[in-house]
N, C-alpha and C positions, 0 to 999 in steps of 0.2 A: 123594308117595305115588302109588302105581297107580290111577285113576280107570275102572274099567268102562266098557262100552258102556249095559249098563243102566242105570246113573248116570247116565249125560251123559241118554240119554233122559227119562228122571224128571224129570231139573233141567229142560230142553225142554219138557214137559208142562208143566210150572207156567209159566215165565219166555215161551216162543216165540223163546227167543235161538237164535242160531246155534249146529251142534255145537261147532264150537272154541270160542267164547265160553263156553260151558258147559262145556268141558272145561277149560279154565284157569282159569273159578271155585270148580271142584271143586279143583282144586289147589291153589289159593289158602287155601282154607278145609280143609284134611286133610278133603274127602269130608263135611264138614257140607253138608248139603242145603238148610234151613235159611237158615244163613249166605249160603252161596251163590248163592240164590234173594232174599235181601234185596240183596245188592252188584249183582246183575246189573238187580234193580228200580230202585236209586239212578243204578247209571251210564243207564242206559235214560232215564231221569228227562233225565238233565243233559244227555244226545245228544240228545235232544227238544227242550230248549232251544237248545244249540246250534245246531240244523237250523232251529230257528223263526227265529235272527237271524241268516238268511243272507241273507233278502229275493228267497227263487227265488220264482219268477211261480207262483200259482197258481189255474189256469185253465179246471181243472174243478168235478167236486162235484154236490152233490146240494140236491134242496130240500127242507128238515126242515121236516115238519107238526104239527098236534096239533087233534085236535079234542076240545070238552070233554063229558062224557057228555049232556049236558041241551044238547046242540047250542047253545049261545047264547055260546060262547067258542072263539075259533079264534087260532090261529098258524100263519103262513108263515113260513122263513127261511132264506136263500140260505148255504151253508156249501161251501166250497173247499178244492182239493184239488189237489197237480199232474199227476195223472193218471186217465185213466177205468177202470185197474185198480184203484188205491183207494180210487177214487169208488163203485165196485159190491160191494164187502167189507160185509159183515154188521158190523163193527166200526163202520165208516164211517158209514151211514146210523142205525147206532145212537146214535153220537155227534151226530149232525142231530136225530134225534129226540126226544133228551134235553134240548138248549139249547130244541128249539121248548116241552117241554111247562115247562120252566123259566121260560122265557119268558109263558107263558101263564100262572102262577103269582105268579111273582116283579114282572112289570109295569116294568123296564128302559126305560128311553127310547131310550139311546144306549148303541152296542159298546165304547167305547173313553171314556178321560178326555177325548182329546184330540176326540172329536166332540163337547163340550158347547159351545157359540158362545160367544165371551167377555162377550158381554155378559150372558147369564144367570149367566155365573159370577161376575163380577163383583157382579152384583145380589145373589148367594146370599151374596159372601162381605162385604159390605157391612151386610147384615143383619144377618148373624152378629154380627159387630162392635158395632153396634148393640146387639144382645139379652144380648151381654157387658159392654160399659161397664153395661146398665140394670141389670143385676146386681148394681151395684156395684165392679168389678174394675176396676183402675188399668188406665189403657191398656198399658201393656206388656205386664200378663200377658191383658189381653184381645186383644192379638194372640195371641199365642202360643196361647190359646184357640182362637182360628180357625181355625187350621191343622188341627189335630184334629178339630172340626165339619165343617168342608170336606170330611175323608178319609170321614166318618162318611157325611154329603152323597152322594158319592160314588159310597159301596157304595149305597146307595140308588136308583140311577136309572142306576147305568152295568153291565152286562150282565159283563163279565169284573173286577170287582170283587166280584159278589155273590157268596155263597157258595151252591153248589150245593144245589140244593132235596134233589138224592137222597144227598148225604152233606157237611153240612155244614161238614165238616174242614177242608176243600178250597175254594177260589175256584173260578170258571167257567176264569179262565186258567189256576189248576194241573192242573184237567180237560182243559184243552186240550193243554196241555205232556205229559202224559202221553201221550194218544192220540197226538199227532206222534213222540213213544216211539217207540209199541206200532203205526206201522204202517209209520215211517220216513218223511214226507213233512210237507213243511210243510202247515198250518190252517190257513183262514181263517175268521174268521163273521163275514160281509158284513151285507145287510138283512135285517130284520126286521117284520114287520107285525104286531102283536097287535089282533085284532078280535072286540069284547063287544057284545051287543045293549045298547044305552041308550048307548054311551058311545064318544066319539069318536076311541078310540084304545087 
């Protein structure tokens, strides 16, 4: 079917996709707007991903703050970007701004699974183990048990496993995946400093 210039704009307004791309998700879809605007969101989604494991250097960025109203809670957080055009976008530093005030909220220790040291993981999952046999639970299924603690563990203390304070649907990492979407460039969120009056971290 015939797809307009006003169509393709409309679908642009919503999505930010390119004219062609929007022009052959109208067609795709007979002119559902709708439609169109969800397929161009998913593949957006997956190109996001894709771009995220390609491992290009990224060596700009910004530093996302938050201060808390009653001044007695602050976050700093170093967030990357590969260039200083999409380090200065209003998207950008939005996205900084959201992980710091999450961070100020949620209390994350470490970005990543793989920043937990092994010896505390070990000890965590050790425990666990422990607090399933006292239960009762035959060791077999008291491992298996663990593993699911562990995950629970986790989301608990690792920053891209929690779910988003501002929509909890979502992980920190699907919030991420998406913005590398929606501006084309690989993420990173490096360090983090969360600092409360009375407490050492």
């Amino acid at each position: 079917m015939a797809v307009t210039a006003k169509e393709v704009k409309q679908l642009r307004d919503i999505t930010g996709a390119g004219p062609l791309d929007c022009k052959k998700a109208l067609e795709q879809h007979n002119g559902d707007l709708d439609a169109a605007a969800q397929y161009l969101r998913e593949k957006a989604l997956k190109d996001g991903i894709k771009l995220q494991g390609k491992g290009r250097s990224a060596n700009e960025g910004v530093i996302g703050n938050y201060l808390h109203f009653d001044n007695r809670l602050a976050v700093i957080v170093e967030v990357n970007c590969e260039t200083d055009f999409v380090a200065a976008t209003d998207q950008f530093k939005a996205f900084a701004k959201d992980i710091a005030m999450h961070i100020a909220n949620m209390s994350p220790q470490y970005v990543k699974r793989e920043d937990v040291p092994d010896d505390i993981v070990n000890a965590e999952s050790r425990l666990q183990l422990e607090r399933a046999l006292a239960e009762g639970k035959p060791e077999h299924i008291a491992e298996k048990m663990v593993a699911g603690r562990m995950n629970k563990w986790y989301e608990e203390i690792v920053l891209m496993e929690q779910s988003f304070i501002k929509d909890d649907d979502k992980t920190i990492s699907q919030y991420l995946q998406e913005t590398v979407a929606e501006v084309g460039e690989t993420i990173h969120i490096g360090r983090f400093q969360r600092f409360a009056i009375g407490q050492d971290g």
